[in-house]
Structures are given as C-alpha cells and as structure tokens.
N, C-alpha and C positions, 0 to 999 in steps of 0.2 A: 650455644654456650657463650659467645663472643657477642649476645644482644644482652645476658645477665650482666656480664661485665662490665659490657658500657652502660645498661643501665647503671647499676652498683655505682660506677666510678661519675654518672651523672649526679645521683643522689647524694654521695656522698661530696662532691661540689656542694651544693646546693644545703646542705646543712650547712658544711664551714663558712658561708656566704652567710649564711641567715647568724650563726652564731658571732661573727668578725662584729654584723650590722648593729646587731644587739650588744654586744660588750661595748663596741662604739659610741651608742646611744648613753648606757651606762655612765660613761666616762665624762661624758655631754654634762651628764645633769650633775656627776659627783663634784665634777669642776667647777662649773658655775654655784652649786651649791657650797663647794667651799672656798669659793671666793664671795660669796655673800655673809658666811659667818665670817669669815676673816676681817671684813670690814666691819662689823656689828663687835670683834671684840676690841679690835682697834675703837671704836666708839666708846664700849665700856671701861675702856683703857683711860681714855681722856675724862670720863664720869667720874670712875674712881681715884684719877690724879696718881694712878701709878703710870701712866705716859704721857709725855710731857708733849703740847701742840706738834712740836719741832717736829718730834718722833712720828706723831701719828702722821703729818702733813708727807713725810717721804714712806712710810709706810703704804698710803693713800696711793699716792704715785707709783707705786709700785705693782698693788692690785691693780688700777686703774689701765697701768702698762700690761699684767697679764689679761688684763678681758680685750684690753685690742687685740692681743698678738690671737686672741680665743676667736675673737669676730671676726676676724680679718681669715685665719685660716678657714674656718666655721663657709665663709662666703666662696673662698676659694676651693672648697672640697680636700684642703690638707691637713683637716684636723688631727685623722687618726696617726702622723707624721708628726706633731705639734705634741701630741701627749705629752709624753715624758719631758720634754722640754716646760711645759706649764706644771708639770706637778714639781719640778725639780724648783720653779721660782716659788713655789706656793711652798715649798716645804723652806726657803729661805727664808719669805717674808713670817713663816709661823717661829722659824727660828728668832729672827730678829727681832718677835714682839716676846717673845717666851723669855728672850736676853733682857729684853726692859723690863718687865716685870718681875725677872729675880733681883737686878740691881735696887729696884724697889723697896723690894721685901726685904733684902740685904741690908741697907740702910738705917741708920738708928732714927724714929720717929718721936 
C-alpha cells in the first residue's frame, strides 16, 4: 500500500513538473511574441502619424528595457520569477501607446 502511495505521490510530482515547464514555455513565447507586436505597432504608430517620433523613441526604450530584463532572466534561469513583472511593464507600455493614440483620434484634424 505505502509503494502505491509513493508511487501516486511520484507521479503526481512529475505531472506538476511537466505542466510548471510547459505554462513556463508558454509564457516564453507569449512574451516575446508580444513584445514583437508591441514594437510593430509602435512602428505603425509612427507610419500613421498618430505617434509622434518622441513618443515612439521612449516607447522603444521601454520594450527594449523589457527584452533585457526577459534575456538576462531567460540566461539566469529566473524567468518564471520575472513573469508578472514583464507583463505588468508590457501592459504599461500597451497602456501608454493606447493613451497616444486616443489623444490622436481626440484631436480636431
């Protein structure tokens, strides 16, 4: 009875390990993925002339600052520690362009 158990309580390690690794990964590519849009609309931002160079140039800097703080954990094994922390700036930086863009539209043209 006490080898089912420990099996059981082996196995069921051994999922939560496999499932941590996988959302992990997950998070990997959503992040990077949406810092690569992020900078593409920031680009269409500057195309369209509803963001003004200034805006995009600290914008820029901004993503550029989330992908170190991404690489730099990424290299040191602290990513899964680093989450929330990068989606908390990415959801800034989505804030800050979303803000340029109604002042935009806001505007009489």
């Amino acid at each position: 009875m006490k080898r089912i158990s420990l099996v059981s309580c082996m196995l069921l390690m051994v999922v939560a390990l496999v499932a941590t690794s996988t959302w992990a990964l997950e998070q990997d590519e959503k992040i990077l993925h949406n810092i690569a849009s992020q900078k593409s609309r920031v680009d269409r931002g500057v195309a369209q002339g509803w963001l003004s160079p200034a805006a995009a140039q600290t914008l820029r800097a901004k993503l550029d600052n989330i992908q170190s703080i991404y690489d730099r954990a990424a290299a040191e094994g602290t990513l899964r520690r680093q989450v929330p922390k990068l989606w908390e700036m990415l959801g800034e930086v989505n804030r800050m362009t979303e803000q340029e863009k109604q002042a935009y539209q806001n505007r009489p043209h």
